[in-house]
KETORKOL-917330 format. One line per field, with one value per atom (N, C-alpha, C, O): residue in three letters; x, y negated, z; residue number from 1; atom name. Coordinates in steps of 0.1 Angstrom, whole numbers, plus 5000, padded with zeros to 4 digits. Each point is the difference from the previous one (the first is absolute). Layout:
# residues N
code <- (ALA,...)
xx <- (X,...)
yy <- (Y,...)
zz <- (Z,...)
pos <- (NUM,...)
site <- (CA,...)
This chain:
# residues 49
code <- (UNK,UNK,UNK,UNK,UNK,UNK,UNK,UNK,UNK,UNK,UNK,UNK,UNK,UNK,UNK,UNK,UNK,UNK,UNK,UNK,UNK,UNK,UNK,UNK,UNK,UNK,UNK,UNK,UNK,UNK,UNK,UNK,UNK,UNK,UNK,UNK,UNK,UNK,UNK,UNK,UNK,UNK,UNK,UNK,UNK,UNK,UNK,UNK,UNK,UNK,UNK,UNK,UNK,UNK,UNK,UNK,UNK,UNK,UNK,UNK,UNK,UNK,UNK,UNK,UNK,UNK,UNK,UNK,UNK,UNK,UNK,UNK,UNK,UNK,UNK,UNK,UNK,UNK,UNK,UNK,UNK,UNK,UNK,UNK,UNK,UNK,UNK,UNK,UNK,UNK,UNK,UNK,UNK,UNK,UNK,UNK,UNK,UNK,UNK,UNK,UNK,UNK,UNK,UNK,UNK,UNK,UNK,UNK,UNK,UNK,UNK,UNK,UNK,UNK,UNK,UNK,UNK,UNK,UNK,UNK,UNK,UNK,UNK,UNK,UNK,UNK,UNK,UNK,UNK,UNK,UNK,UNK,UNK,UNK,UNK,UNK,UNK,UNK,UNK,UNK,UNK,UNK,UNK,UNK,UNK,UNK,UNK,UNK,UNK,UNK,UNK,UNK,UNK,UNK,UNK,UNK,UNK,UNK,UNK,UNK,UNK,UNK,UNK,UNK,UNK,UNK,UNK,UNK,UNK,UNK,UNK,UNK,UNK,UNK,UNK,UNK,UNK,UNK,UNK,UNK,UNK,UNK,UNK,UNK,UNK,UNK,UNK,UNK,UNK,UNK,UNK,UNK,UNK,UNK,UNK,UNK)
xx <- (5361,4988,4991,5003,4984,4992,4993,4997,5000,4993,4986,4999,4991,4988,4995,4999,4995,4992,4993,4994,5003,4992,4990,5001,4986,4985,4997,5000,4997,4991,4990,4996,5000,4987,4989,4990,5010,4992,4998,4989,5021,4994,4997,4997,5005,4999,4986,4995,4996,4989,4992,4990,5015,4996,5000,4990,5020,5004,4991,4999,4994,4988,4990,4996,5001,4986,4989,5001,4987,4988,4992,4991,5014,4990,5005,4995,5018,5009,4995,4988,5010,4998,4982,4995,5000,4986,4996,4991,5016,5001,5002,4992,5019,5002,4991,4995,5003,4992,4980,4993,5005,4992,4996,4988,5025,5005,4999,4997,5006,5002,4988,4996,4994,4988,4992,4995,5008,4990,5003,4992,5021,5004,4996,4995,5006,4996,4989,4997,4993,4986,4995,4993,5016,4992,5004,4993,5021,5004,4992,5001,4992,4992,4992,5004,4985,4987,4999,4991,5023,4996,5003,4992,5017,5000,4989,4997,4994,4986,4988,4991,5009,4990,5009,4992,5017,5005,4994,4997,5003,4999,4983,4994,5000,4984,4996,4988,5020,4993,5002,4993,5025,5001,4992,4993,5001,4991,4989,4997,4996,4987,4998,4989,5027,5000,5001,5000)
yy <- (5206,4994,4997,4993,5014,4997,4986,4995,4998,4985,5003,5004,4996,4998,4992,4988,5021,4988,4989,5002,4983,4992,5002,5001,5001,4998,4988,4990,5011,4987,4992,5004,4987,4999,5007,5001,5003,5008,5016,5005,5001,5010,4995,5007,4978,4995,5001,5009,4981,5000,5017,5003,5004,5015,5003,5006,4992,5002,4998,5005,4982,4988,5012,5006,4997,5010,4990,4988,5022,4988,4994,4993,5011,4990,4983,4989,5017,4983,4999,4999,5000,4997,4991,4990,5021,4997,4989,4991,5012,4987,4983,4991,5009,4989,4994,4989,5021,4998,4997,4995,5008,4996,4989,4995,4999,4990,4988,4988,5018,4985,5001,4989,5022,5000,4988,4991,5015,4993,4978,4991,5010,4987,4993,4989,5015,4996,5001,4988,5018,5000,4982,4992,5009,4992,4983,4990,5010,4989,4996,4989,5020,5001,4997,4990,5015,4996,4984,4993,5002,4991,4989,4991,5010,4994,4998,4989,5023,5002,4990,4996,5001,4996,4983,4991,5005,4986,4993,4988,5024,4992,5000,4993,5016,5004,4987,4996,4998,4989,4986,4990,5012,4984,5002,4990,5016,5000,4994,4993,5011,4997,4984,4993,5001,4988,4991,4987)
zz <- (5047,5005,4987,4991,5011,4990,5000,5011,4978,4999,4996,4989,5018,5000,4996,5003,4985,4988,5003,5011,4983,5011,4990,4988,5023,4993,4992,5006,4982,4990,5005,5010,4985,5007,4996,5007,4982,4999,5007,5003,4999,5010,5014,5010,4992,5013,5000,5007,4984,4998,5000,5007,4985,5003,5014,5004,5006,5009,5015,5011,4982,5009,4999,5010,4978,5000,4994,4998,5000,4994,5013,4998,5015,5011,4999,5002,4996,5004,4990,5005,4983,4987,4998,4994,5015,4997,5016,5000,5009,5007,4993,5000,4994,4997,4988,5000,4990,4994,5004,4992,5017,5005,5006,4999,5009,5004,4991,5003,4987,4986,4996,4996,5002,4993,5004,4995,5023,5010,5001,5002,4995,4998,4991,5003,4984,4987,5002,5000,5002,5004,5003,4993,5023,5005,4995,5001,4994,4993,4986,4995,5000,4988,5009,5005,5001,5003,5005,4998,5011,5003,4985,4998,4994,4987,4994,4994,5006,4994,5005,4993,5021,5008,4998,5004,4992,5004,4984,4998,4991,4991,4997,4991,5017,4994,5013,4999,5012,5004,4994,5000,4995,4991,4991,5002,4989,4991,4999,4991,5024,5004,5000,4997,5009,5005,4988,5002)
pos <- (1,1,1,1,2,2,2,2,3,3,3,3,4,4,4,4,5,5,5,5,6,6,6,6,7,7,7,7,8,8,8,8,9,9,9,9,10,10,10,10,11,11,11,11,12,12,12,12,13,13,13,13,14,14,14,14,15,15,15,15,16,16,16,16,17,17,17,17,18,18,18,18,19,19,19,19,20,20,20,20,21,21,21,21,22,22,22,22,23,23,23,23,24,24,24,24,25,25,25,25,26,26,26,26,27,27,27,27,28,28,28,28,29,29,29,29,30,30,30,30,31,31,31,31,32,32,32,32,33,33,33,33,34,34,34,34,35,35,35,35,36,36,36,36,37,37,37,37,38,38,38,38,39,39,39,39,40,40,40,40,41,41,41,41,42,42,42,42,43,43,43,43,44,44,44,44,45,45,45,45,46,46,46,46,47,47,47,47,48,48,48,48,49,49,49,49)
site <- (N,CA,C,O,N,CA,C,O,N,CA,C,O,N,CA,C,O,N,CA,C,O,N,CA,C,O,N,CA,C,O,N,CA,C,O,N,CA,C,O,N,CA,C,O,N,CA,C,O,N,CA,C,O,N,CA,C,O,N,CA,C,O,N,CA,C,O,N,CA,C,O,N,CA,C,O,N,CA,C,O,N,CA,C,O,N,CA,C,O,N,CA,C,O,N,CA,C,O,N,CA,C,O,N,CA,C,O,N,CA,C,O,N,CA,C,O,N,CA,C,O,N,CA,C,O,N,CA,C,O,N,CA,C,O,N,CA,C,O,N,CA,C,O,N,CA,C,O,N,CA,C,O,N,CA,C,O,N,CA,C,O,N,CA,C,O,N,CA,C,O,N,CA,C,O,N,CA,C,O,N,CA,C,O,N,CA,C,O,N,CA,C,O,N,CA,C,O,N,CA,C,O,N,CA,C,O,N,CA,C,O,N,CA,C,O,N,CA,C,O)
């Protein structure tokens, strides 16, 4: 009986492809985005105040 190599994670990640890749990364862009923007608008109104 032959033993079948186990996949790394790196060819796992190969494996995913660049959609899964570029999904998640999108995902986080869009996150960080909006967690920045609202950081941005909290301190440009303490300011004001």
């Amino acid at each position: 009986m032959h033993q079948k190599r186990q996949p790394t994670s790196k060819d796992h990640v190969i494996f995913l492809g660049t959609g899964e890749i570029n999904f998640q990364l999108s995902q986080t862009l869009s996150c960080v985005f909006f967690i920045s923007e609202k950081v941005y608008r909290n301190r440009v109104f303490s300011s004001k105040s």
